[in-house]
C-alpha positions in Angstrom: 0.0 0.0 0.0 1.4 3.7 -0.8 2.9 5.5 2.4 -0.1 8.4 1.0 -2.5 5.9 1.2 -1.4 4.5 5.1 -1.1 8.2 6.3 -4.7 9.2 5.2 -5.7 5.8 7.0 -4.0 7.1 10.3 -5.3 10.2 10.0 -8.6 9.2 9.4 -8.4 6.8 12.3 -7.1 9.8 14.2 -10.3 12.6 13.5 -12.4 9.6 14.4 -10.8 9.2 17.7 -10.8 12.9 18.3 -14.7 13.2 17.5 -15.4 9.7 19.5 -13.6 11.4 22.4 -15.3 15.1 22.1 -18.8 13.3 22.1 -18.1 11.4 25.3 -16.6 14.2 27.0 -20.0 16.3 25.9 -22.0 13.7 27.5 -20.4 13.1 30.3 -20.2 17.1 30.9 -23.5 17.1 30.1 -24.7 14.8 32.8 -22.0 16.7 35.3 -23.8 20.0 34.3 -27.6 18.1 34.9 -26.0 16.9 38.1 -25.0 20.2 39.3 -28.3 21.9 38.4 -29.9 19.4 40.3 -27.8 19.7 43.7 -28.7 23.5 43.5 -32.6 22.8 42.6 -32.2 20.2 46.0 -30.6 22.5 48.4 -33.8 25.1 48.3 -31.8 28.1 48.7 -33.9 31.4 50.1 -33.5 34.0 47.4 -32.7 37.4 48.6 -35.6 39.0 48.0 -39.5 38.2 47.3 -41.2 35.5 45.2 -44.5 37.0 43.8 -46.6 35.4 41.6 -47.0 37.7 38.3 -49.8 35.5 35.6 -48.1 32.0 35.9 -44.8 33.4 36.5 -43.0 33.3 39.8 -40.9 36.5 40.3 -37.9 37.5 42.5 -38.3 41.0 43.3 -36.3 42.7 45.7 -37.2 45.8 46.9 -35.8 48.7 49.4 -36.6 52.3 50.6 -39.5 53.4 50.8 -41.0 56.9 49.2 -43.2 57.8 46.4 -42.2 58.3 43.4 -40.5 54.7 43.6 -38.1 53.5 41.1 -38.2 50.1 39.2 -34.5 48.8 37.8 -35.1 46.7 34.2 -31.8 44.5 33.8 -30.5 43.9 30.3 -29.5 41.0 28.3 -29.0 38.0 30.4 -28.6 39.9 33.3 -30.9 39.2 36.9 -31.5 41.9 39.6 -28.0 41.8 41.3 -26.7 43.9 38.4 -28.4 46.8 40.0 -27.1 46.3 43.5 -24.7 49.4 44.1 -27.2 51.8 42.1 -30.5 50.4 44.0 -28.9 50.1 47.7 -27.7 53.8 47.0 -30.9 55.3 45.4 -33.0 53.1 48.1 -32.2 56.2 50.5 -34.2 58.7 48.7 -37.1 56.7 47.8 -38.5 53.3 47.0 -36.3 51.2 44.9 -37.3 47.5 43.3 -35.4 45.5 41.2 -36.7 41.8 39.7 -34.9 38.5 37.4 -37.0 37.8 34.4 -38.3 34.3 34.2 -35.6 31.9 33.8 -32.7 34.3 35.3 -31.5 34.7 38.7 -34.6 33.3 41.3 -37.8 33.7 39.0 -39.2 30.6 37.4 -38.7 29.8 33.8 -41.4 30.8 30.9 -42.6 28.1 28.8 -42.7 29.2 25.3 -40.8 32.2 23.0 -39.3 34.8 26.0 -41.2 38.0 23.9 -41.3 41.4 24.5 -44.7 41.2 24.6 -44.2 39.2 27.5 -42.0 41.0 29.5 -43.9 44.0 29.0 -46.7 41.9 30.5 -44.1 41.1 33.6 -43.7 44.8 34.1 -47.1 45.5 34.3 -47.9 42.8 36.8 -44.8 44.0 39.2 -46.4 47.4 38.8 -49.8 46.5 39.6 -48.7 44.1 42.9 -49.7 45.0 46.0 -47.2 46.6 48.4 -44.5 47.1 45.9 -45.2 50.9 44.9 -47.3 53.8 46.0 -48.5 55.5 42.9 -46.7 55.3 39.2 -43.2 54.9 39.5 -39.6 55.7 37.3 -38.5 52.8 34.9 -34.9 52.3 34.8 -34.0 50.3 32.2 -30.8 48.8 30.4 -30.3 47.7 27.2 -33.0 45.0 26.5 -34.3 46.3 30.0 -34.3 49.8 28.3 -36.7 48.6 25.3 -39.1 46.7 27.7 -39.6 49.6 29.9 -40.2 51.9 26.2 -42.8 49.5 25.6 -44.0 49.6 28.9 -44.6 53.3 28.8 -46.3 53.2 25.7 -49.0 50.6 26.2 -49.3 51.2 29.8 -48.4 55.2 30.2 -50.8 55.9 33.4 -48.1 53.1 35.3 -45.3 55.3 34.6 -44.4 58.3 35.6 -41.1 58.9 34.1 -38.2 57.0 31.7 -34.6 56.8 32.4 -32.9 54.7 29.6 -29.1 53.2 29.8 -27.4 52.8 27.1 -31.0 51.1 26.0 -31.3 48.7 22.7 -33.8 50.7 20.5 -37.0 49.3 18.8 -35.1 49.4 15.5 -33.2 46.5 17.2 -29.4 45.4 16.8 -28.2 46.2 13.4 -28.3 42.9 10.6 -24.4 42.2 11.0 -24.3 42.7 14.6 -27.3 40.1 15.2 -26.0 37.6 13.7 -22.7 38.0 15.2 -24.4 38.3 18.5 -26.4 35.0 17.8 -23.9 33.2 17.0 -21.7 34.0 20.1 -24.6 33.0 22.4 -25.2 29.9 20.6 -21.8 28.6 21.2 -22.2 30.0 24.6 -25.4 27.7 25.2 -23.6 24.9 23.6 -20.7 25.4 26.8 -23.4 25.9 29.2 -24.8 22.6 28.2 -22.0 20.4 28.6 -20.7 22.1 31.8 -17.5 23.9 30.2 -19.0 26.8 31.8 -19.5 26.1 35.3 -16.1 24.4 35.5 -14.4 27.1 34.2 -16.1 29.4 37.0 -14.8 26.6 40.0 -11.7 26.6 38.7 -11.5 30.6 38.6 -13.0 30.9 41.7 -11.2 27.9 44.2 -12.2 29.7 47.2 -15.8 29.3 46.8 -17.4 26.7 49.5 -19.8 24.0 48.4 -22.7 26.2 49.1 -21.5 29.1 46.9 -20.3 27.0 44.2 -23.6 25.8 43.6 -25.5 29.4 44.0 -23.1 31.5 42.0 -23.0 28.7 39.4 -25.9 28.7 38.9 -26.7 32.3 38.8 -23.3 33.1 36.8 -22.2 29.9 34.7 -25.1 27.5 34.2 -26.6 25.7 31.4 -30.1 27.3 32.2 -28.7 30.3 32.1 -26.5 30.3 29.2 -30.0 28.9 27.3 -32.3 31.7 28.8 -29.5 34.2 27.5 -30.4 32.9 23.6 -34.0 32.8 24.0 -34.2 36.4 25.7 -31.8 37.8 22.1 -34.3 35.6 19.7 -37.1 36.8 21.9 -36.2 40.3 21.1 -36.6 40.0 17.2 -40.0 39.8 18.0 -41.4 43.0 18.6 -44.5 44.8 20.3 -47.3 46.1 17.6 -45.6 49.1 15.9 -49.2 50.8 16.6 -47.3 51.9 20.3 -44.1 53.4 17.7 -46.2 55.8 16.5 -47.5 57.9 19.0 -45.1 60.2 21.0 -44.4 60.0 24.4 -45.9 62.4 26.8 -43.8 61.5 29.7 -40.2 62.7 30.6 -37.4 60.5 29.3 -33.7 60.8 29.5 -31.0 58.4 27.6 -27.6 57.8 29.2 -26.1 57.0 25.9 -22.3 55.3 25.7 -20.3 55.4 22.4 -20.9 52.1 20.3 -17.8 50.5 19.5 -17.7 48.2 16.1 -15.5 45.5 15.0 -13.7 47.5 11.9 -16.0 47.6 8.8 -19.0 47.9 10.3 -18.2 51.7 11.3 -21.9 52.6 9.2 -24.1 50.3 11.2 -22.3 51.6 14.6 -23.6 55.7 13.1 -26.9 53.9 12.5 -27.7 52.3 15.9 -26.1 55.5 17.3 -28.6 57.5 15.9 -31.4 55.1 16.7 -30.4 54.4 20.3 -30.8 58.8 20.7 -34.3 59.1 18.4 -36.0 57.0 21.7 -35.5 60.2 23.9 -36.1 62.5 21.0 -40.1 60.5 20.8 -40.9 62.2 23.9 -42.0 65.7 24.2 -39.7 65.9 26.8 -36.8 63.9 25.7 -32.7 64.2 26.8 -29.7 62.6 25.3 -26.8 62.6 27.8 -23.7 61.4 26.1 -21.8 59.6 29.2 -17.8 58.4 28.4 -18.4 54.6 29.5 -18.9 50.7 28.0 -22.1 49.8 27.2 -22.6 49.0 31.5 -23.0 52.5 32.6 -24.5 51.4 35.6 -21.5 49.3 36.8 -18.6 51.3 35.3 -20.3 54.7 36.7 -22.9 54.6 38.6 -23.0 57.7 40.0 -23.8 58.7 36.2 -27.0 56.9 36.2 -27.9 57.3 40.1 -27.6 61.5 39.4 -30.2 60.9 36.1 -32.6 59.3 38.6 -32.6 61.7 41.5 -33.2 64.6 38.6 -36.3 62.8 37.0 -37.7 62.1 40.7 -37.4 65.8 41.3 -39.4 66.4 37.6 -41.9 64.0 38.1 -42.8 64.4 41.9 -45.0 67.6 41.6 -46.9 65.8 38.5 -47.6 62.8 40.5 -51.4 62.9 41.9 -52.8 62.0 45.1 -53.9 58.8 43.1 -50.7 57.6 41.9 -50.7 58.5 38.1 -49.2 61.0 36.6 -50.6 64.3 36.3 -51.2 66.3 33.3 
């Protein structure tokens, strides 16, 4: 036989091996992952904050202060309530603060079904209209996705909203094409890790000094399969948008935009002016609408809080005198 013909043989042999091992090790990370998940699910662990029942959905909310206006904190892509800790434990002295997980993230339930907008916005509403939580309409803070729920919040449901502060917030227009796609196919490898455990081991290994009990909480909160997959189905949920019947009409209610410089992979320099210029037309649909350009990543709240805790205390000063003894907003 040609030496050609024997090396393609061993090579052959050899990619077969390799796959034979990569599908064993996906399995049996796989069923490490399951087993993880399942130690969490077993150890009942009392969430920080509140479970209320919103439709079918079981929400974490944490809420603290107390004062009227109040202020509700929107998390964006992926992210659950903690994200908001050092801007809702600082705001929570001046007035009523609540934060929440969407279903599937941090402590709330999981949504059977597409995750839609529609959906969320439903959330909101429910959280709004619970008893206890707030003491008339409050301020939406909201970032990125958690910026475009609380749009469409204040649209459909305007008399539950006294005021909008948006960070950094993905505009109805949505991501731009190239950008998508790039972002969906980051968070499907990203699910495909989750799913076999890559993630979760990675996070042990980074963090040794974690006791049993935190491994299993933080990993599950930061670097599990469950969350990995609700990260996907929250970005395909959000190419499915709210009837554009609410894009038309123009916001009566006062809305400020903490807006951070997009950064683009090179060539896509037009689609970064584009979504630029989108992200700043959502404060610009309100009658009484602010841009404020802030020098930051696309986290505002975490890289400068102070930024987004000075935007809120200014639009609980505007919207105080318009808020009626009934709790709506006053004309």
């Amino acid at each position: 036989m040609p030496r050609w013909k024997k090396a393609m043989r061993w090579v052959g042999r050899g990619l077969i091996l390799s796959l034979a091992a990569t599908l064993i090790g996906a399995a049996l990370g796989s069923r490490w992952e399951r087993s993880e998940h399942n130690a969490f699910l077993d150890a009942q662990y009392a969430p920080p904050g509140e479970i209320i029942n919103v439709g079918a959905q079981d929400i974490h909310v944490v809420a603290q202060g107390t004062g009227s206006p109040g202020v509700l904190l929107i998390s964006g892509l992926g992210n659950d309530s903690r994200i908001w800790s050092e801007v809702q434990s600082r705001l929570a002295d001046s007035t009523r603060v609540v934060s929440y997980d969407r279903p599937g993230l941090g402590w709330s339930s999981a949504r059977e079904g597409t995750l839609t907008i529609d959906a969320a916005v439903e959330d909101v509403r429910g959280i709004l209209s619970s008893p206890g939580l707030f003491e008339g309409a409050p301020v939406l803070v909201g970032h990125s996705l958690g910026g475009l729920i609380a749009w469409h919040v204040a649209r459909k449901y305007p008399t539950l909203v006294s005021g909008l502060v948006l960070v950094d917030s993905t505009p109805p227009d949505g991501l731009p094409a190239v950008i998508d796609v790039m972002s969906g196919i980051g968070l499907r490898l990203a699910s495909w890790s989750g799913a076999i455990g890559l993630d979760r081991r990675n996070y042990y290994r980074a963090n040794p000094q974690l006791t049993r009990d935190q491994q299993l909480r933080r990993g599950h909160l930061n670097a599990s399969a469950s969350l990995a997959r609700e990260v996907l189905r929250e970005l395909q949920g959000t190419r499915l948008s709210p009837a554009r019947i609410f894009e038309e009409s123009v916001l009566a209610l006062p809305v400020t935009h903490l807006v951070a410089p997009v950064v683009a992979p090179p060539g896509l320099g037009r689609a970064a002016v584009a979504f630029d210029a989108a992200k700043r037309r959502m404060a610009e649909a309100s009658t009484r609408g602010r841009v404020v350009d802030v020098e930051t990543g696309h986290y505002i709240h975490v890289e400068d809080p102070d930024a987004v805790i000075s935007e809120v205390l200014d639009m609980l000063q505007v919207v105080r005198p318009e808020v009626t003894d009934e709790g709506q907003p006053g004309g």
